[in-house]
C-alpha positions as CSV (number, residue, x, y, z in Angstrom):
1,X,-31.7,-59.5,37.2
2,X,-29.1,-57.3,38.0
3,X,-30.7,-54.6,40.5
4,X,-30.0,-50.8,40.5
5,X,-30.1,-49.0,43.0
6,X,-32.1,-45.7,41.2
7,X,-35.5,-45.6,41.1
8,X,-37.3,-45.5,37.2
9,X,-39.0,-42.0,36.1
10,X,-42.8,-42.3,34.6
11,X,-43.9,-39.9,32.1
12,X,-47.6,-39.2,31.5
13,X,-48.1,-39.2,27.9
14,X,-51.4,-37.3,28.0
15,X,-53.5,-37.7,24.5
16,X,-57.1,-36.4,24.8
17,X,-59.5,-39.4,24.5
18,X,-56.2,-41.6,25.0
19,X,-53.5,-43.4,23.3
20,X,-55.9,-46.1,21.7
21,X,-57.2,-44.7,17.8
22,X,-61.0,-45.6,18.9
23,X,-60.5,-44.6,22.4
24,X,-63.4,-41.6,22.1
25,X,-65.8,-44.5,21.6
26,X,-65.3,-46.0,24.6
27,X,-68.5,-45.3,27.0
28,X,-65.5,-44.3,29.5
29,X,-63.8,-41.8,27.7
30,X,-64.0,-38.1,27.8
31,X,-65.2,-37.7,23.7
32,X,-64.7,-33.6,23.8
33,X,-61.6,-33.7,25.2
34,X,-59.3,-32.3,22.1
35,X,-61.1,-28.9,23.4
36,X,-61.8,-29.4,27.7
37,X,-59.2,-28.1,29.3
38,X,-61.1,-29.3,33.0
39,X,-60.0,-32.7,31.8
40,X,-56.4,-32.1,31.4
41,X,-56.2,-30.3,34.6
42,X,-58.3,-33.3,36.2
43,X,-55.5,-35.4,34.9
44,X,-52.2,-33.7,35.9
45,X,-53.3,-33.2,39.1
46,X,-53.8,-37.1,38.9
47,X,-50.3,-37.4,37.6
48,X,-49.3,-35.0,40.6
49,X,-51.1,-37.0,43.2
50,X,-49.2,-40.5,41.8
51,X,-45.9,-38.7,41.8
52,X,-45.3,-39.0,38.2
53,X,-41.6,-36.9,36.6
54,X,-43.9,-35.3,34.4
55,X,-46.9,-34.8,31.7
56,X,-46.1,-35.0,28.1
57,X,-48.2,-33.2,25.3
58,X,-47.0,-34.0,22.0
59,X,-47.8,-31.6,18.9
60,X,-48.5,-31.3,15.0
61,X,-49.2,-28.1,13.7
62,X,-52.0,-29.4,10.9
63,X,-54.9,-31.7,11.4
64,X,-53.4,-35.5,11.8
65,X,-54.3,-36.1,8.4
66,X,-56.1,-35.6,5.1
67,X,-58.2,-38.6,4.3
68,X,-61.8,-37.2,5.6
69,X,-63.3,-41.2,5.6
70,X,-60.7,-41.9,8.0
71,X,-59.8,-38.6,9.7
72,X,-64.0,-38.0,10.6
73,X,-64.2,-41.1,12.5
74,X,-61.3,-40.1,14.8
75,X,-60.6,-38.1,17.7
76,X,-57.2,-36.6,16.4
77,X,-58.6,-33.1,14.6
78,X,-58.9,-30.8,17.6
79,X,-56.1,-30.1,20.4
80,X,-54.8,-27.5,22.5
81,X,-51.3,-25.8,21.8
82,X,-48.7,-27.5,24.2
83,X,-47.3,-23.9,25.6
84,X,-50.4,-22.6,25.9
85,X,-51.9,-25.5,27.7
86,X,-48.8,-26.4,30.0
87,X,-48.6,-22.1,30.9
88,X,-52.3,-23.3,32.3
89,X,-52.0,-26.4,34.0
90,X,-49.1,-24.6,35.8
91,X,-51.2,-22.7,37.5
92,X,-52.8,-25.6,38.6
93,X,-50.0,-27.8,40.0
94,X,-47.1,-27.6,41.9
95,X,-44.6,-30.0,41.6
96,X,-45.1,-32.2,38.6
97,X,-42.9,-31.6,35.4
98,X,-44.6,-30.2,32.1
99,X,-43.2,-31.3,28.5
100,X,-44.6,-29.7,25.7
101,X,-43.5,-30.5,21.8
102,X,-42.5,-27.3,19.7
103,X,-41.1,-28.0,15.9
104,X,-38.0,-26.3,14.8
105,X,-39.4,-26.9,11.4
106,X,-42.0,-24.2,11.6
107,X,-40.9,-21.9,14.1
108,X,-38.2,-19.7,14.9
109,X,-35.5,-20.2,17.8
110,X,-36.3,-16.9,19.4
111,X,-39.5,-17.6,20.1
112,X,-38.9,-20.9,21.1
113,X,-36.2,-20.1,23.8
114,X,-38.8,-16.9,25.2
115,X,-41.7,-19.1,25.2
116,X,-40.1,-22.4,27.5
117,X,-38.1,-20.0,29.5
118,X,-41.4,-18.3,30.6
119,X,-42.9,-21.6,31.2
120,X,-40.1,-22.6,32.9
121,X,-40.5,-18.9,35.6
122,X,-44.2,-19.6,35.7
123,X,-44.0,-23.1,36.9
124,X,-41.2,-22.8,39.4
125,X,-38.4,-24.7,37.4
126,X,-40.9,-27.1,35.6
127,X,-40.7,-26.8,32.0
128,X,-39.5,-29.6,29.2
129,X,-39.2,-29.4,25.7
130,X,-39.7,-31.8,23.5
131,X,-37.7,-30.7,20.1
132,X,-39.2,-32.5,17.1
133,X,-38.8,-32.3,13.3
134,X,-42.2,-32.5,11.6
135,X,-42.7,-35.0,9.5
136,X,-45.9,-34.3,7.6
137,X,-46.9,-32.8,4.1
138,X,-50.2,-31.4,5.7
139,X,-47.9,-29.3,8.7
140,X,-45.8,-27.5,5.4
141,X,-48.9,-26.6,3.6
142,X,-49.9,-24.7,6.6
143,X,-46.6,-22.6,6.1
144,X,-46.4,-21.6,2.8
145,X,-44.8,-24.6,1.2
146,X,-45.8,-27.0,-1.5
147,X,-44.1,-30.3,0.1
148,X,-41.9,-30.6,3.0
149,X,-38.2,-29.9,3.5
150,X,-36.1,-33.2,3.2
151,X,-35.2,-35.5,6.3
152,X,-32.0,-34.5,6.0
153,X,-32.5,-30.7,6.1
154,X,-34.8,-31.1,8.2
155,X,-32.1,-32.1,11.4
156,X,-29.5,-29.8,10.0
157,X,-31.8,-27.0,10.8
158,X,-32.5,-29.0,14.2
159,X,-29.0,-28.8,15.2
160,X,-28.6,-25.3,14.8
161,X,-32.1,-24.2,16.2
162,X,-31.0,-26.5,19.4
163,X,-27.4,-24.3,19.8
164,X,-29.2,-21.0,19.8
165,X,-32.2,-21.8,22.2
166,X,-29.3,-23.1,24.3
167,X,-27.1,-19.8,23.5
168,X,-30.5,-17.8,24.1
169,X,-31.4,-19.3,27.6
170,X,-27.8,-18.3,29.1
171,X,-28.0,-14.9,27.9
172,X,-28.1,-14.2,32.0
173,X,-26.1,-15.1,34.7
174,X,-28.1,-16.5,37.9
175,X,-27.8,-13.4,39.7
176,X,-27.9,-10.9,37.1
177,X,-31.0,-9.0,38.2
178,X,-30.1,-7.4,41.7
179,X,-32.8,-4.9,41.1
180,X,-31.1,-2.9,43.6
181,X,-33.7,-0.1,44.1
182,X,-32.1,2.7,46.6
183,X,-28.8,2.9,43.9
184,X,-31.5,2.4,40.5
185,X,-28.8,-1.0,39.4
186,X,-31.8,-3.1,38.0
187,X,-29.1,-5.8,36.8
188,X,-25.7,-5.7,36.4
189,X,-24.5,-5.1,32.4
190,X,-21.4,-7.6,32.9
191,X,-23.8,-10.3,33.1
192,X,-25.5,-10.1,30.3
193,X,-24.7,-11.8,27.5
194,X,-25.5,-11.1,23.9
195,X,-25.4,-14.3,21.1
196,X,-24.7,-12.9,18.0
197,X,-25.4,-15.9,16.0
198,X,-24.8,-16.3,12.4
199,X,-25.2,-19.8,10.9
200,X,-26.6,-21.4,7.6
201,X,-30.1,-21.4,9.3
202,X,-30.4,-18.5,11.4
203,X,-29.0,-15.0,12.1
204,X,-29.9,-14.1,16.2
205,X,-28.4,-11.7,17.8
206,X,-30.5,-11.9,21.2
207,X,-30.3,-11.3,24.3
208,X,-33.4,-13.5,25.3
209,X,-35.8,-10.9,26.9
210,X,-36.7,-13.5,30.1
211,X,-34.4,-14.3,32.5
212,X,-32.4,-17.2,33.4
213,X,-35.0,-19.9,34.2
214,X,-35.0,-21.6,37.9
215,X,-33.6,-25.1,36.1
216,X,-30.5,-22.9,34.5
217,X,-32.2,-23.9,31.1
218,X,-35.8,-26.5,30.7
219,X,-35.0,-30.2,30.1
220,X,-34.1,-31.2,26.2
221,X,-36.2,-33.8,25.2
222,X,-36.2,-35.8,22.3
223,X,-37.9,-38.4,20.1
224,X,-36.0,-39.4,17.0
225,X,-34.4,-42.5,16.3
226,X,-33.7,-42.1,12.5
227,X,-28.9,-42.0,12.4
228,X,-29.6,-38.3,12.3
229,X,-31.7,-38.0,15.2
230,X,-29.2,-40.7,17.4
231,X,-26.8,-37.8,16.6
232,X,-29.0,-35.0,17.7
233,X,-30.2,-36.8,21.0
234,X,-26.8,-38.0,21.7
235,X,-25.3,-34.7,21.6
236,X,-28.0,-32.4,23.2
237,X,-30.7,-34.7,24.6
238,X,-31.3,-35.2,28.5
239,X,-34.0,-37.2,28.3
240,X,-35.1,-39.4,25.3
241,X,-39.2,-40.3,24.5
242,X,-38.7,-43.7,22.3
243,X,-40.9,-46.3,20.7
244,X,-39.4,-50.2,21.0
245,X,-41.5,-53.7,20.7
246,X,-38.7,-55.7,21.9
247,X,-36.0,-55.9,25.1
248,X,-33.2,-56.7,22.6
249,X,-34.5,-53.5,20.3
250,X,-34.3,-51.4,23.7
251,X,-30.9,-52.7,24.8
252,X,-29.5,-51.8,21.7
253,X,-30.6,-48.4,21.4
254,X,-29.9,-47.9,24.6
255,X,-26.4,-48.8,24.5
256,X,-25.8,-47.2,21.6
257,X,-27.1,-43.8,22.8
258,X,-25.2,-43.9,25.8
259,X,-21.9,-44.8,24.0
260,X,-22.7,-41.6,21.3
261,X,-23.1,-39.5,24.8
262,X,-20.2,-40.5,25.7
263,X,-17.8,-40.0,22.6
264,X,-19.8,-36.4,22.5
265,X,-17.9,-35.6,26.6
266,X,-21.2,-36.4,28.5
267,X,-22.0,-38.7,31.1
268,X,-23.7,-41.2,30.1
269,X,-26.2,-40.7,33.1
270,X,-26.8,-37.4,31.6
271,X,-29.4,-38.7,29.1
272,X,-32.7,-40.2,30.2
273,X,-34.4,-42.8,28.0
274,X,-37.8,-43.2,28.5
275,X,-39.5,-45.4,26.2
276,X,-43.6,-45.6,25.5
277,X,-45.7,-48.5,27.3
278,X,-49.4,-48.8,26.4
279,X,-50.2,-50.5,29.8
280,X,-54.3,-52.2,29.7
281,X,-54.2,-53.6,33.3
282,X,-56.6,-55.5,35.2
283,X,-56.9,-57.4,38.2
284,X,-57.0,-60.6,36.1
285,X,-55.0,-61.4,32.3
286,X,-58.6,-62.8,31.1
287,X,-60.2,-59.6,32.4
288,X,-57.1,-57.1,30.8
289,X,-57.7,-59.0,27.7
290,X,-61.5,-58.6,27.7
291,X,-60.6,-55.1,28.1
292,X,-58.0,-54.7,25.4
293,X,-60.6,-56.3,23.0
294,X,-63.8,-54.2,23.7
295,X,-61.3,-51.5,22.2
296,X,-59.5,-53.2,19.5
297,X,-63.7,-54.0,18.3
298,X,-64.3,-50.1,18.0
299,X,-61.9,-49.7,15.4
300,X,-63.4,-49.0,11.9
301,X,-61.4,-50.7,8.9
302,X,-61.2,-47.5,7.1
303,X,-59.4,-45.9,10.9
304,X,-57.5,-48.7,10.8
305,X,-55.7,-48.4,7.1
306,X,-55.1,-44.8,7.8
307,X,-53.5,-44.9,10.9
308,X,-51.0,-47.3,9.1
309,X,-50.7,-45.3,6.1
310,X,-50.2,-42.0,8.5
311,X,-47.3,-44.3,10.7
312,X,-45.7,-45.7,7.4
313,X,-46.0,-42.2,5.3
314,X,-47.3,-44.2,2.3
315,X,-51.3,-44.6,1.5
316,X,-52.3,-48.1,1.6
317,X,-55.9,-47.5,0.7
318,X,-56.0,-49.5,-2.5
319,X,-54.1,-52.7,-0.7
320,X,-56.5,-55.5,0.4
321,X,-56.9,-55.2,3.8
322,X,-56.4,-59.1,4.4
323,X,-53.2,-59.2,2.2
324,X,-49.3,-58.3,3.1
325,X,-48.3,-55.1,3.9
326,X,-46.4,-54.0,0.4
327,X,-42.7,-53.1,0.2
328,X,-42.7,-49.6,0.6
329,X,-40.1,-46.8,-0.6
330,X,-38.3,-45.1,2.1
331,X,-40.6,-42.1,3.2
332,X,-39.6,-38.2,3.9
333,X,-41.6,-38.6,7.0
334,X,-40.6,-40.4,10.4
335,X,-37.9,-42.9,8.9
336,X,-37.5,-44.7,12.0
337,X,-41.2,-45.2,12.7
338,X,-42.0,-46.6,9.0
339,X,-39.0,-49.5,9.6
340,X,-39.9,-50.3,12.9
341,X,-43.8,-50.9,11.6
342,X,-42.3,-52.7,8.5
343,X,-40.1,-55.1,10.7
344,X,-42.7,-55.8,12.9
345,X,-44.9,-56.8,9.7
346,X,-42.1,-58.6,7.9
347,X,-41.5,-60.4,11.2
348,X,-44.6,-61.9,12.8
349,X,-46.0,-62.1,8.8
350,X,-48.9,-60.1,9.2
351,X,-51.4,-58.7,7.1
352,X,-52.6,-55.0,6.7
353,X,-55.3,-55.5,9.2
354,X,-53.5,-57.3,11.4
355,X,-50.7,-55.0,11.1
356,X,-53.0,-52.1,12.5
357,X,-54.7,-53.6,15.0
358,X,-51.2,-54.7,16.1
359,X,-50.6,-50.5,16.3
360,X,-54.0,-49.3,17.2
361,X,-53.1,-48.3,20.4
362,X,-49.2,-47.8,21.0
363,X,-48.3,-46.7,17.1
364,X,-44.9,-49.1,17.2
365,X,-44.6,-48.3,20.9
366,X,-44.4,-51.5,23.2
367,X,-48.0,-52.5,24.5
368,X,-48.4,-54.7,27.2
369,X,-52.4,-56.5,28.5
370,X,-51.9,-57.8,32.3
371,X,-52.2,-58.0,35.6
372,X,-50.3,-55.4,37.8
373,X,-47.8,-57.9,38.3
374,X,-47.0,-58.8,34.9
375,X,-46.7,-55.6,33.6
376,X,-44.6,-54.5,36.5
377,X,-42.2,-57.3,35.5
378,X,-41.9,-55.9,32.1
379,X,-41.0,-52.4,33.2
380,X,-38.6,-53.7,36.0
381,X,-36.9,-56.2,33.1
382,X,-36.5,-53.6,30.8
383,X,-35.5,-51.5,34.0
384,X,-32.9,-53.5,35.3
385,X,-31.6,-54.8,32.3
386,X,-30.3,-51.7,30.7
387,X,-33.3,-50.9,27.8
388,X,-34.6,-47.9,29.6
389,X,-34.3,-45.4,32.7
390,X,-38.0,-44.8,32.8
391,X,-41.1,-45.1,30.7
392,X,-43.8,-42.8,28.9
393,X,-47.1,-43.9,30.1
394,X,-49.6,-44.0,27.2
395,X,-53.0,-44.6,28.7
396,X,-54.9,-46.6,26.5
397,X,-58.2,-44.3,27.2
398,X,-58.6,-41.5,29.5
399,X,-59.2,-40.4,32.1
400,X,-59.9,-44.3,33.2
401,X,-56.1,-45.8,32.0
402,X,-54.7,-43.5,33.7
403,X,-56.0,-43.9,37.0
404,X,-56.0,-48.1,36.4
405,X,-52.1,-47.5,36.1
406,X,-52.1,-45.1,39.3
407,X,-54.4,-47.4,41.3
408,X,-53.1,-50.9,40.3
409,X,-49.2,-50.6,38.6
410,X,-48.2,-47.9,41.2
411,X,-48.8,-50.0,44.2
412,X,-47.1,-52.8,43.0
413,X,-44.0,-51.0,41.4
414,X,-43.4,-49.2,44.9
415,X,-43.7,-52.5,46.8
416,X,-40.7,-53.2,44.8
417,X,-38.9,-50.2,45.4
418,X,-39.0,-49.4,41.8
419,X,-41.1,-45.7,42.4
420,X,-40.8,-42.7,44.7
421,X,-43.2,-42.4,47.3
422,X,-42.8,-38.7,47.2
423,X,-41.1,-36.1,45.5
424,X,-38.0,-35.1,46.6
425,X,-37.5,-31.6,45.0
426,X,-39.7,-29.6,43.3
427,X,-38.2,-28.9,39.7
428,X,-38.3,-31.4,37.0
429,X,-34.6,-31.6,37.1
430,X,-34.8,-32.6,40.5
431,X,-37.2,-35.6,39.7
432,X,-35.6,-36.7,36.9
433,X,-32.1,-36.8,38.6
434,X,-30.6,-34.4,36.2
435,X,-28.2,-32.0,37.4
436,X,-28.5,-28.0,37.0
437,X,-26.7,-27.0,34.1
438,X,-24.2,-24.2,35.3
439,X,-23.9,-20.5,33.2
440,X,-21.8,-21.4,30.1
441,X,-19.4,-18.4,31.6
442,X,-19.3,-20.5,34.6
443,X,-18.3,-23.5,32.8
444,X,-15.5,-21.2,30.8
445,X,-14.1,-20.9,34.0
C-alpha cells in the first residue's frame, strides 16, 4: 500500500435502534429510541469522547413507508427532526461536528440557510448539511402532491436551492457587526449584502437575518450518486456520504469525483468522500459472525421484502421470495441505489431473500464481520488506496455497535496512525481538514 500521510475522518451515522432493519429486537438495543432524546445525547457524547469528525442524522419527511405488515414490525416510523435534535445535542457537546439532512424538495432555501446558520452560532462553528433530494411518493403526499416531481427536476431545483443558501450565508462580512455602542453603529451598512435572486425555482431577495456563521458557511454534504448528483457534489460538495460494496466501485467513484472537482476550479482535496461501513466486530471472526447472525435471525420475511422493495423503489411483494430478483424498470426514486442493489443481485445470483438479508443492515453500503484487525485492514485499504478519505460508521445496533467500534476498531486504527488521538480545533471544518471559505466580496478581490 501506498501510505498517506493524512489521517481518515469517521462519521457517526446515528440511526435510533441502529443501522440493522431488526436492530430494535435485539435484547441490547434501546427499542424507544425513535423518541429518547437521553439516548442520542448518551451517544454523541460517545462519539465526542472517541474523537469522531462528526454525527450524522439522516431525514425523510413521511413515515419510511406504506406497507403496514412490513412497516409495524420495524423501528423506522418515529424520529426526531435533524435541526431540532442537533440545536439540542449542541448544548450538550463541545467539539464534535453535527450533520443533519434537510430536502430542498420540500422546503424553501430561506429557511434552510436561517436554520444551519443558527445551528452553526449555537454550536461554536459545528454545523453540516447534508442536502438531499427526496426520493419517496409518501414525502410528496405530505405536501400537497399526488406523486413526486421527476429525478430530473428534482436536482435542477437542487442546484439552484444550493446557490442561494450559499448567496444567503454570505449576506455578512466577518466583521460586520461592530455593535459599537457609545456611537449607536450596530453594524456597518457596506457590509451587508442583499441577494436578489431570481431563477426558475426561486425568487429571494434576502439578506439572511443571522449572521455570518463561525465556519464562514456549515460544511456541504452530499449523498447522490445518480450523473446528476456526480454533478451536484462535484460542483458544491465538501464532503460526500456514499454507499460502495466493492474497492474497484470506490476507486472509481472516487476518481471520477475528484476529476469533476477539478474541471469545476476546485481542489480536489476540497471534497471529502466518506463512504458507509456496517462494522460487526468482535474479538474473534467466529464470535463477529455469531453476532452478525443472532441479527440477520430477527428479521421477519415480510421486513425483509419491504426493505428491498423500499431500496429498489418497486414492490416485490408478489415475487417468490426464493426466486430471482425480477428486472425492474428504472425507478423515480434513488436511481443509484436501485442499480447498485440490482448489480449486486445480478452478480453473486441471488435470490429475493438472499438479496435482503444481503442489505439488512448496510442498505447497498459495504458491511464488513471481523475482528478489529480485519476490519481495520479494510478501512486502511480503501484508505490508502484512493476509494475514500474517511468513512460513515453505521452501527449495526445501538448504543452497543457503537461503543464495540470505539472500544475495539479505535485502538487498533490509532496504533496504526490512521486516527487522531485528539482534536485539534474545535469547528468541524477544523476536523475535517477543510479550509474556511472566505466572504465571496473577499474572493472578488
Amino acid at each position: 500500500m501506498t501510505s498517506r500521510k493524512q489521517q481518515l475522518s469517521l462519521g457517526a451515522f446515528l440511526m435510533a435502534t441502529g443501522h440493522h432493519i431488526a436492530a430494535w429486537r435485539h435484547p441490547d438495543a434501546q427499542a424507544d429510541a425513535g423518541s429518547n432524546f437521553r439516548h442520542y445525547v448518551a451517544l454523541a457524547k460517545m462519539a465526542e469522547q472517541a474523537k469522531f469528525d462528526a454525527i450524522f442524522v439522516a431525514d425523510s419527511v413521511g413515515v419510511r413507508g406504506s406497507y403496514l405488515p412490513s412497516l409495524s414490525r420495524t423501528a423506522r416510523s418515529d424520529q426526531f427532526e435533524p435541526l431540532t435534535l442537533l440545536s439540542a445535542l449542541a448544548a450538550a457537546t463541545e467539539k464534535i461536528g453535527l450533520i443533519g439532512t434537510a430536502s430542498t424538495t420540500f422546503n424553501e432555501p430561506y429557511n434552510v440557510a436561517r436554520k444551519f446558520a443558527s445551528l452553526d452560532l449555537i454550536s461554536g462553528g459545528r454545523a453540516g448539511w447534508n442536502l438531499v433530494t427526496s426520493s419517496g411518493n409518501g414525502e410528496s403526499e405530505n405536501f400537497s402532491l399526488n406523486q413526486h416531481a421527476l429525478h430530473e427536476h428534482r436536482y435542477q431545483r437542487a442546484e439552484e436551492f444550493h446557490d442561494v443558501v450559499s448567496g444567503l450565508w454570505d449576506s455578512w462580512e466577518d466583521d460586520t457587526f461592530v455593535r459599537d455602542q457609545e456611537n449607536g453603529i450596530y453594524f456597518e451598512p457596506d457590509k451587508l449584502h442583499v441577494l436578489h435572486h431570481k431563477g426558475p425555482h426561486f425568487s429571494v431577495r434576502g439578506p439572511l437575518n443571522v449572521s455570518r456563521s463561525p465556519q464562514g458557511k456549515p460544511v456541504m454534504v452530499q449523498a447522490g450518486a445518480s450523473e446528476a448528483g456526480k454533478s451536484l457534489a462535484a460542483r458544491t460538495a465538501e464532503v460526500i456520504f456514499i454507499a460502495h460494496q466493492t474497492l474497484q466501485e470506490a476507486q472509481s467513484f472516487y476518481a471520477d469525483i475528484k476529476t469533476r472537482a477539478q474541471a469545476a476550479g476546485r481542489s480536489p482535496d476540497a471534497v471529502k468522500i466518506m463512504p458507509g461501513i456496517f462494522p460487526v466486530v468482535a474479538k474473534t471472526q467466529a464470535e463477529a459472525e455469531e453476532k452478525f447472525q443472532k441479527l440477520q435471525d430477527l428479521i421477519h420475511p415480510v421486513v425483509g421484502v419491504g426493505l428491498l422493495s423500499q431500496l429498489t423503489g418497486a414492490d416485490l411483494s408478489g415475487y417468490p421470495v426464493d426466486g430471482p430478483v425480477p428486472e425492474l424498470p428504472e425507478t423515480n426514486g434513488m436511481k443509484s441505489r436501485q442499480r447498485l442493489l440490482l448489480d449486486l443481485a445480478r452478480r453473486d445470483n441471488l435470490t429475493i431473500r438472499q438479496t435482503y438479508l444481503r442489505v439488512a443492515g448496510a442498505r447497498g453500503h459495504l458491511q464488513v464481520v471481523g475482528t478489529p484487525a480485519s476490519i481495520a485492514d479494510q478501512l486502511q485499504q480503501w484508505f490508502e488506496q484512493g476509494g475514500a478519505d474517511g468513512f460513515n460508521i453505521m452501527s449495526p445496533v445501538l448504543p452497543g455497535g457503537l461503543q464495540d467500534f470505539i472500544e475495539l476498531v479505535l485502538p487498533e486504527l490509532r496504533r496504526r496512525g490512521l486516527f487522531r488521538h485528539d482534536y485539534q480545533g474545535s469547528t468541524l471544518r477544523e476536523h475535517l481538514g477543510l479550509v474556511r471559505p472566505p466572504h465571496f466580496s473577499r474572493r472578488a478581490a
